[in-house]
C-alpha positions in Angstrom: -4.9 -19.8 -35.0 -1.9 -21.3 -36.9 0.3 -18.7 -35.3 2.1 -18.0 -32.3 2.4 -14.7 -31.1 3.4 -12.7 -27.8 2.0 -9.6 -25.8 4.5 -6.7 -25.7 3.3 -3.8 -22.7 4.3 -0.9 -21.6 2.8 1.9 -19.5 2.3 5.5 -18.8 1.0 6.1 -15.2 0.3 9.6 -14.4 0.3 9.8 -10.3 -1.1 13.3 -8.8 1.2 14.4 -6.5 -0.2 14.9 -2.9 0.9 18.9 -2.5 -1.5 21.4 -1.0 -1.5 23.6 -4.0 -0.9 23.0 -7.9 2.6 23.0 -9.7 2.7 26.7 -10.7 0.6 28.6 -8.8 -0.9 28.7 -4.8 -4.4 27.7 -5.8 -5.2 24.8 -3.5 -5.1 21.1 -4.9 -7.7 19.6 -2.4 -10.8 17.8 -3.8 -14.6 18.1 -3.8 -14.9 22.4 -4.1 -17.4 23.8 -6.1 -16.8 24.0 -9.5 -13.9 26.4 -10.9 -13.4 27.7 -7.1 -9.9 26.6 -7.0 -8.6 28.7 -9.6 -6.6 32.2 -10.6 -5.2 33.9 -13.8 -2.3 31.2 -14.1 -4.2 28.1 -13.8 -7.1 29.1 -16.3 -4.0 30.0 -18.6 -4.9 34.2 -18.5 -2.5 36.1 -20.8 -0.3 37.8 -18.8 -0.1 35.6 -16.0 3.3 33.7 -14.9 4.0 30.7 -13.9 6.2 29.8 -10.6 7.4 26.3 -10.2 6.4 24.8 -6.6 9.6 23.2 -5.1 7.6 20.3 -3.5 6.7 19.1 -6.9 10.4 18.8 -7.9 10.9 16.7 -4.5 8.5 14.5 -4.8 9.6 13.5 -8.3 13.6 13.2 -7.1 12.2 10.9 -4.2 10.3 8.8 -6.6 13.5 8.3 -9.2 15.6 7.3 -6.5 13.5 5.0 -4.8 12.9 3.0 -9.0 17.1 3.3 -9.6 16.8 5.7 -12.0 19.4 8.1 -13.3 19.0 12.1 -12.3 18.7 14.7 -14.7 20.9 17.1 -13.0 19.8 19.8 -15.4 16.2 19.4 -16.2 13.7 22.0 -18.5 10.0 22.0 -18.8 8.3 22.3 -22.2 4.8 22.9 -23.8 2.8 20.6 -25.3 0.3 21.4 -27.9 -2.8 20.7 -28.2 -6.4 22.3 -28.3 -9.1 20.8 -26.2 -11.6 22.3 -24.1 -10.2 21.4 -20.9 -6.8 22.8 -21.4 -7.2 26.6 -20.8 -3.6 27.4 -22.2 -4.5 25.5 -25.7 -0.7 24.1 -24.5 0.5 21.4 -21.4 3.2 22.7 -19.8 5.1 19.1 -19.6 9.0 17.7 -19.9 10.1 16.1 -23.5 13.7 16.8 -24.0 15.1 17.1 -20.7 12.9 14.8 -17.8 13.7 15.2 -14.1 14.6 11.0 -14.3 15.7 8.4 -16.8 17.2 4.9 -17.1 15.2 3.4 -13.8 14.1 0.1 -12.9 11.7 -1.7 -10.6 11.9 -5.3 -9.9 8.6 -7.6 -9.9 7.6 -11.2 -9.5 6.0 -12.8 -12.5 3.4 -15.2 -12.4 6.0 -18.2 -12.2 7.5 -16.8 -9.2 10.8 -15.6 -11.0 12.4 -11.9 -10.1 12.1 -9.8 -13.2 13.4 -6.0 -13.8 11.1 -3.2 -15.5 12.8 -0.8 -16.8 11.3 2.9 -16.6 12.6 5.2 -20.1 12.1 8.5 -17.9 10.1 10.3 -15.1 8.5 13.5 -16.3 6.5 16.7 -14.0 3.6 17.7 -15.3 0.5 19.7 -15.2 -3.1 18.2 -15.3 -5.4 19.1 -17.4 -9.7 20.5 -16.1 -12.3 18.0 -16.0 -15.4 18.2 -18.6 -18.9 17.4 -17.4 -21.2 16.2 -20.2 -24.8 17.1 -19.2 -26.9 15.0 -21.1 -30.0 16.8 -20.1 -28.7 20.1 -21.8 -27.3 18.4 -24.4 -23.8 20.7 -23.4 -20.1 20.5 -21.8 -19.3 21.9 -19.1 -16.1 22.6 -17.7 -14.4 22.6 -13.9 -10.8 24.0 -13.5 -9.8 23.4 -10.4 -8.4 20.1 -11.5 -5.9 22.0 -14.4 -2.5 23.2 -12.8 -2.6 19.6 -10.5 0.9 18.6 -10.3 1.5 15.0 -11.9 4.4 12.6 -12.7 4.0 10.7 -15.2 6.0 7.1 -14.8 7.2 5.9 -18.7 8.2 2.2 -18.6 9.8 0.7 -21.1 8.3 -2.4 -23.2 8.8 -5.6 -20.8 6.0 -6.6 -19.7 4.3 -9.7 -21.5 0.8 -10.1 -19.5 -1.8 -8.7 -17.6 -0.3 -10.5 -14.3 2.9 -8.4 -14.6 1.3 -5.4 -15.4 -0.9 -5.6 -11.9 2.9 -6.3 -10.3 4.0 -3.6 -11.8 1.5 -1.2 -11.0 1.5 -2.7 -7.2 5.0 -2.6 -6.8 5.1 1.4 -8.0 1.8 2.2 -5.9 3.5 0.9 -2.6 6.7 2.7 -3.5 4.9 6.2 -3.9 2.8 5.8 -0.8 5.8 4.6 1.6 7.2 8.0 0.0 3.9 10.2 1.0 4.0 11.3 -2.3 0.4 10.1 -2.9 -2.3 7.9 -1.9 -2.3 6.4 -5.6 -5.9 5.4 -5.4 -7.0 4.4 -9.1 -10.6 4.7 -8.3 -10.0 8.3 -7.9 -8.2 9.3 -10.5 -4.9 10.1 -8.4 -3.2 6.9 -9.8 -4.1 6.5 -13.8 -2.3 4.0 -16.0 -2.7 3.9 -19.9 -1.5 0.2 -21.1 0.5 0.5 -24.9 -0.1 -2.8 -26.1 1.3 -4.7 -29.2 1.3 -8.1 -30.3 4.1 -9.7 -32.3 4.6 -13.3 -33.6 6.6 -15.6 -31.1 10.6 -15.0 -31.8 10.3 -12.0 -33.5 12.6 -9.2 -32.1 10.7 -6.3 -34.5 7.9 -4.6 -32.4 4.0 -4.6 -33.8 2.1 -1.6 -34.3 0.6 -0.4 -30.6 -2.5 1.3 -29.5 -3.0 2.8 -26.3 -5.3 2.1 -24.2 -7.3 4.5 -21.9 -10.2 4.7 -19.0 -8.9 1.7 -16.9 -9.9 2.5 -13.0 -8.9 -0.3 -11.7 -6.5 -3.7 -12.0 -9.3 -5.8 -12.5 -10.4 -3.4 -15.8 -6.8 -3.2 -16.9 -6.7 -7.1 -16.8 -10.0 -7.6 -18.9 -8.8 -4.1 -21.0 -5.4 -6.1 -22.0 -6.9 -9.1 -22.7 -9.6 -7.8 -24.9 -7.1 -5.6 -27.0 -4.7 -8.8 -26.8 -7.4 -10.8 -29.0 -9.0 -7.8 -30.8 -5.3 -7.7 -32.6 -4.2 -11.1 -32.8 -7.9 -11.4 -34.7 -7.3 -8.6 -37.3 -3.7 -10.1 -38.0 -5.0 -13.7 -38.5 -7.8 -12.0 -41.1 -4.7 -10.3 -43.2 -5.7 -6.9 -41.4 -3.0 -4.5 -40.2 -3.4 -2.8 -36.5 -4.0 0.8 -37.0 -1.8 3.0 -34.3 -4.9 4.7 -32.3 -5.7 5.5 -29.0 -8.5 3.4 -27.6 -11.5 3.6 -25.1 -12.2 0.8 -22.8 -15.9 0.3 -22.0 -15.6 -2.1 -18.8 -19.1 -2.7 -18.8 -19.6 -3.7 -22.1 -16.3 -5.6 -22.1 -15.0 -4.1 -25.4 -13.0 -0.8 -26.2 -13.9 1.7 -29.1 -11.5 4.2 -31.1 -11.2 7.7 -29.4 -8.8 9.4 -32.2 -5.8 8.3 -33.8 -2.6 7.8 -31.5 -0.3 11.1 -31.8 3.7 10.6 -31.8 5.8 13.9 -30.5 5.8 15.7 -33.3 2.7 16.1 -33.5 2.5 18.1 -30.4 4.7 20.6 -31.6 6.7 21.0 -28.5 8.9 23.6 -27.6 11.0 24.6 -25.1 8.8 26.7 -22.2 10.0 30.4 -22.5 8.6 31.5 -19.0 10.0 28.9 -16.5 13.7 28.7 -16.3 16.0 25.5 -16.1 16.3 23.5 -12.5 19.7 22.7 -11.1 19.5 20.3 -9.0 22.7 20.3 -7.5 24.7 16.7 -5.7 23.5 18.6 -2.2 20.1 18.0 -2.9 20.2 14.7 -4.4 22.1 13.5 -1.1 19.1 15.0 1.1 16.6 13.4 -0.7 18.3 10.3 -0.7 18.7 10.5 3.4 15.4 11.3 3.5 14.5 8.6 2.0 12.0 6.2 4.3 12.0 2.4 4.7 10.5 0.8 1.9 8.3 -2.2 1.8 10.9 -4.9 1.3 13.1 -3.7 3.8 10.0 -3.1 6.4 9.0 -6.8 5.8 12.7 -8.1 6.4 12.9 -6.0 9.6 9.4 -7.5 10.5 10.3 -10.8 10.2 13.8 -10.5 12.4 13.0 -7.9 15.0 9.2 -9.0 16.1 9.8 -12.6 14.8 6.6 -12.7 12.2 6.3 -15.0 9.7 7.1 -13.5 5.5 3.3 -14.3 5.3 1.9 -12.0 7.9 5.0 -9.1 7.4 3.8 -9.2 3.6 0.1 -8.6 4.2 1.4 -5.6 7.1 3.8 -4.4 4.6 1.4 -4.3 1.7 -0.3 -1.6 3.2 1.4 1.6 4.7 -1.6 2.4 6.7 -1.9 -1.1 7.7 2.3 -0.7 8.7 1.7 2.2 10.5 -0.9 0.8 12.3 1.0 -2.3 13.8 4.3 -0.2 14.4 2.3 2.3 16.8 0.1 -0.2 18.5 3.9 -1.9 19.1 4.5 1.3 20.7 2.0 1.4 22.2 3.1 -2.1 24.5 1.3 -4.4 22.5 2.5 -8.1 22.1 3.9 -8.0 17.8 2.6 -11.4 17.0 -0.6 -11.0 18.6 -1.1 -7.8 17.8 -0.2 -8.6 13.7 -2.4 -11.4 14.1 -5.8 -9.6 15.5 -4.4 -7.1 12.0 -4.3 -9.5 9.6 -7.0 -11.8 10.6 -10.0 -10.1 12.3 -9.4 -6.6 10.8 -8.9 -7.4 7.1 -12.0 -9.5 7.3 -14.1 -6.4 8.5 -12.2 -4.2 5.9 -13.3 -6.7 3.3 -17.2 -6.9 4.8 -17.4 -3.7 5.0 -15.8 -2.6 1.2 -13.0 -0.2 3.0 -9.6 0.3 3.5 -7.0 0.5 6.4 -6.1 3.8 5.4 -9.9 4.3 6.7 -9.5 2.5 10.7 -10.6 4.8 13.0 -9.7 2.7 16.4 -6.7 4.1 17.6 -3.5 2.1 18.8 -3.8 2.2 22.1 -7.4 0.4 22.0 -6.1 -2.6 20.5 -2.5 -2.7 22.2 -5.5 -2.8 25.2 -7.1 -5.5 23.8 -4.1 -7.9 23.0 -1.9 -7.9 26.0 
C-alpha cells in the first residue's frame, strides 16, 4: 500500500427509552409478552387513530442534551418518515428532521494515547421504533410482532471525529454511563436497548475532503463494532488501492463470519420524503422546564469519582471501577450507609465481587446480596 490514508467515524445510536408505555400511546413498553399483546389502534398505525405524545419521552431526551452540552430546541416538531417495510404498520416513522429536541453537543473522551478529545453530537432526535420480524425458516414465512413499534427512542447523531475503533468504544462508554446515571435506560447492547450504526469512510492522510461512507449495521456489542470497523476499514482502503470507487450502501455485519455483506443502497433525506407530522402539534419547551431538568439533574460519573476520592479517601483506580457502574455506585454508597468502613467496603466491591461477576458471566446490576450483609461482613 503506497498510500496513506485515515479512518473518518461517526455514529447513530438509537437508545430505547426506559418509560412504561410507548411514545404515543398507553400500550405498555415492557419486554418478553406474547407476540402483538402490547398493542392498540395507534401503535399498529389504524386509520383513524391519534397519536398523543407521552411527556416522559420529551424529559428523558432534555435530560440527555443537557447532560452531552448540547444546545435546546426551544421549539421542536416531529415529522414522518417514509418508507414501506413490513414492520412499520404506518408505511411512515413518526421521527424529528427539521426541528430536533437538541443540537450542537459534545462529550469528551480519552483516546488511546491518553489525550482529552471532544465529540461533537449534530443533534438529538425522539423517535418511534419500528416491530420486529421473525423469519421462520421452517415455514419458509415472516412473521411479525408489534409490541416493539411505538417504543420510544433517541437517537444520538455525532458528528465525524472519531478516527478508530478505540474512540468509538470511548465514545459509546462515555454516552452509555451518561444515560444510565440519568435512569433514562439500562443501555444494554446485547438487548437491543442500546444500538449503534458506525458511518465509516476512509480518506488519504491530509486530505480535508470526506470519502464516500457506508453504514454499517447489526453490531451487538463493542467487541463486533471493533472487528465491524476494522473489517470495513480494509474492505475500502482495498477497493481504492484496485482503482475501485466505494459505493454509498448500507452494510450487514456477519460477526461470525467476520465479513459484512450489502443490505440495500444507503438512503440520504430525500429520499424519505419527509414532511411535517400533521396530527402532533409543536412542543414548547419553555426556560421553566429547562431549569427543572437541569436541577434535576443527578451526579454524573466524573463528578461521583472526584467526590469518591476526597470524601471516603479511595484511590482514582478503585472510584473509576465503582463509578463505571451505577449499580456497582449504588451499591457501595448504600452499604456506606449502611455503617460500613468505604475502603474496605470498595475493596471487598472491586476485588472479590467483580471476580464472581466475571466467573459467573453477570452483571452488578444483577447482585442480589443486600447492603446491609456486606456492611456486616466488613466492619
Amino acid at each position: 500500500m503506497s498510500r496513506q490514508y485515515e479512518t473518518v467515524i461517526g455514529l447513530e445510536v438509537h437508545v430505547e427509552l426506559a418509560t412504561k408505555t410507548k411514545i404515543f400511546c398507553s400500550c405498555p413498553t415492557a419486554f418478553g409478552g406474547a407476540p402483538n399483546t402490547h398493542t392498540c389502534p395507534v401503535c399498529t398505525g389504524m386509520p383513524g387513530s391519534l397519536p398523543v405524545l407521552n411527556k416522559q419521552v420529551v424529559e428523558y431526551a432534555l435530560a440527555v442534551g443537557l447532560a452531552t452540552n448540547c444546545e435546546i430546541n426551544q421549539y421542536c416538531k416531529f415529522d414522518r418518515k417514509n418508507y414501506f417495510y413490513p414492520d412499520n404498520p404506518q408505511n411512515y416513522q413518526i421521527s424529528q428532521l427539521y426541528l430536533p429536541i437538541c443540537r450542537h453537543g459534545w462529550v469528551e473522551i480519552e483516546t488511546p494515547s491518553g489525550v482529552a478529545k471532544k465529540v461533537g453530537i449534530h443533534e438529538i432526535h425522539m423517535e418511534e421504533d419500528a416491530g420486529k420480524l421473525i423469519h421462520d425458516e421452517w415455514e419458509d414465512c415472516s412473521l411479525v410482532d408489534y409490541n416493539r413499534s411505538g417504543v420510544p427512542l433517541i437517537e444520538i447523531v455525532s458528528e465525524p471525529d472519531m478516527r478508530n475503533a478505540q474512540e468509538v468504544i470511548a465514545y459509546l462508554e462515555k454516552l452509555r454511563l451518561i444515560i444510565q446515571y440519568l435512569g433514562a435506560s439500562d443501555c444494554k447492547l446485547q438487548e437491543g436497548s442500546m444500538r449503534a450504526d458506525v458511518n465509516l469512510s476512509v480518506r488519504e492522510a491530509g486530505s480535508r475532503e470526506l470519502g464516500t461512507r457506508t453504514e454499517m449495521k447489526n453490531l451487538n456489542s463493542f467487541k463486533a463494532i471493533a472487528r465491524a470497523i476494522e473489517g470495513e476499514r480494509k474492505r475500502q482502503i482495498e477497493r481504492l488501492e484496485e482503482g475501485k470507487r466505494v459505493i454509498q450502501e448500507t452494510r450487514r455485519w456477519d460477526d461470525n463470519k467476520e465479513a459484512s455483506h450489502v443490505m440495500r443502497s444507503k438512503e440520504d433525506a430525500k429520499d424519505y420524503r419527509y414532511f411535517p407530522d400533521p396530527d402532533l402539534p409543536p412542543i414548547d419547551i419553555s426556560d421553566a422546564w429547562i431549569a427543572s431538568m437541569r436541577a434535576a439533574q443527578p451526579e454524573l460519573k466524573k463528578a461521583k469519582s472526584r467526590r469518591y476520592q476526597s470524601e471516603y479517601g479511595l484511590s482514582a483506580y478503585d472510584a473509576d471501577i465503582l463509578t463505571g457502574d451505577k449499580a456497582l455506585a449504588e451499591l457501595f454508597e448504600n452499604t456506606i450507609k449502611a455503617g460500613a468502613a468505604p475502603k474496605k467496603a470498595a475493596n471487598w466491591l472491586t476485588g472479590e465481587t467483580l471476580r464472581l461477576l466475571k466467573e459467573k458471566e453477570s452483571e452488578a446490576s444483577k447482585i442480589t446480596f443486600t447492603a446491609s450483609g456486606i456492611s456486616y461482613r466488613t466492619p
